[in-house]
C-alpha positions in Angstrom: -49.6 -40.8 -49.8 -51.6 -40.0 -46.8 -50.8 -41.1 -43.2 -52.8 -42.3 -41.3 -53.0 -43.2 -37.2 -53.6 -46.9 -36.1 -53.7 -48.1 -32.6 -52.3 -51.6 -31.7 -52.5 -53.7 -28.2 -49.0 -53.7 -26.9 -50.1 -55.2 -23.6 -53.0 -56.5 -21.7 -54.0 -52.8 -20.7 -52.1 -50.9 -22.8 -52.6 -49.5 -26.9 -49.8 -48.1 -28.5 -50.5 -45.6 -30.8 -48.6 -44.7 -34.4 -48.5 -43.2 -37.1 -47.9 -44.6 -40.8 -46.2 -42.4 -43.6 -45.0 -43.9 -47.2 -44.6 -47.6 -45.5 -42.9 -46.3 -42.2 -44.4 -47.0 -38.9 -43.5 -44.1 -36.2 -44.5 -44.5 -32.6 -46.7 -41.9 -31.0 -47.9 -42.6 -27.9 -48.8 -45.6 -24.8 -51.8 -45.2 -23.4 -54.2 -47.2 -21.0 -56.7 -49.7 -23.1 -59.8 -47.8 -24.4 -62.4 -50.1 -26.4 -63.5 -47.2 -28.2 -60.1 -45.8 -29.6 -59.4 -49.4 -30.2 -63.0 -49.2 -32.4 -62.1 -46.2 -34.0 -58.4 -46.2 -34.7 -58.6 -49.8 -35.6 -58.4 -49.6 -39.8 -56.2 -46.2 -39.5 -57.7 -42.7 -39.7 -56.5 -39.8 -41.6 -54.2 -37.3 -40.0 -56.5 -34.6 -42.3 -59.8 -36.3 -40.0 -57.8 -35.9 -36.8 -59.5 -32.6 -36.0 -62.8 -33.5 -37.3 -64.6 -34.2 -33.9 -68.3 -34.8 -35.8 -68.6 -38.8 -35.5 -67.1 -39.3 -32.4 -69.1 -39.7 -29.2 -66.9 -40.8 -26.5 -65.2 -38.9 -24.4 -62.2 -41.5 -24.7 -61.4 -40.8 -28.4 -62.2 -37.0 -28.2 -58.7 -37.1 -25.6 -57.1 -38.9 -27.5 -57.8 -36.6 -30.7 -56.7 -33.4 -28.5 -53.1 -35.4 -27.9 -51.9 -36.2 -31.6 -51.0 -32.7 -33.0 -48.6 -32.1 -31.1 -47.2 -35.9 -31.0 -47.5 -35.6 -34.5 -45.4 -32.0 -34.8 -42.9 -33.7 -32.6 -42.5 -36.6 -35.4 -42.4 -34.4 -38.3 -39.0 -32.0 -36.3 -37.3 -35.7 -34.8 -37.4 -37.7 -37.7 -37.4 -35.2 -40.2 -40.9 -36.4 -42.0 -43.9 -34.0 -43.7 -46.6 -35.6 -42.3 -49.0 -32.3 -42.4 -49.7 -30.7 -45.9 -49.1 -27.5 -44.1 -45.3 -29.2 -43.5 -45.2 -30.2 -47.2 -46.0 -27.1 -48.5 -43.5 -25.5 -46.1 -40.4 -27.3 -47.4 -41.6 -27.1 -51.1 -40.6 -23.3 -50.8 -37.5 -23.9 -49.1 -36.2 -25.8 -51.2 -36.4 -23.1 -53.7 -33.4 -20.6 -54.0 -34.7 -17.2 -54.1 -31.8 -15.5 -55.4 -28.8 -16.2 -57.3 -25.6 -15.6 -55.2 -22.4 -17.2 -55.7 -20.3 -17.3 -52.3 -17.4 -14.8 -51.6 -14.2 -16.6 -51.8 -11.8 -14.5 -50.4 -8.5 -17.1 -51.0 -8.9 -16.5 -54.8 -8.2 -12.8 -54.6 -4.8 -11.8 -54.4 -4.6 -9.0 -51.5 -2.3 -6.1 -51.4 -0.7 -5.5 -48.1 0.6 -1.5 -48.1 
């Protein structure tokens, strides 16, 4: 499932800004009223279109764009959520055992002491 970013109007002059992955709502960010990002955030936009800078025009949004990465990257490490492919691709190989060790357990072995 993809996430997606929304905005919503907390306040009178404030948008709050989150971010939606598998059903779960995360908070992102406060930030002071913008019609714009309220325009363009309003049905959601895709975390793969957040560095896609080609249909937006104001300055507003453009901001806004710059700040979600790293919000976003803060999400993923607190919460514990792939919200980037680049993250789900990175804990599809860790889950993965390279090797087949079993662990040294040194109380099964009897010891002789000289």
């Amino acid at each position: 499932m993809q996430a997606t970013v929304f905005c919503k109007t907390t306040a009178k002059a404030t948008q709050s800004f989150f971010v939606k992955v598998g059903g779960k709502e995360y908070f992102l960010f406060q930030q002071d009223f913008r019609k714009s990002n309220k325009e363009f955030f309003r049905n959601g936009v895709g975390v793969h279109a957040i560095n896609n800078y080609s249909s937006v025009h104001s300055t507003a949004v453009k901001k806004t764009l710059d700040k979600l990465p790293s919000y976003i990257r803060y999400i993923e490490k607190e919460y514990d959520v792939a919200i980037y492919e680049k993250t789900k691709k990175k804990l599809e190989t860790k889950k993965k055992n390279p090797y087949k060790r079993n662990t040294f357990r040194w109380r099964d072995y009897a010891w002789e002491v000289a």
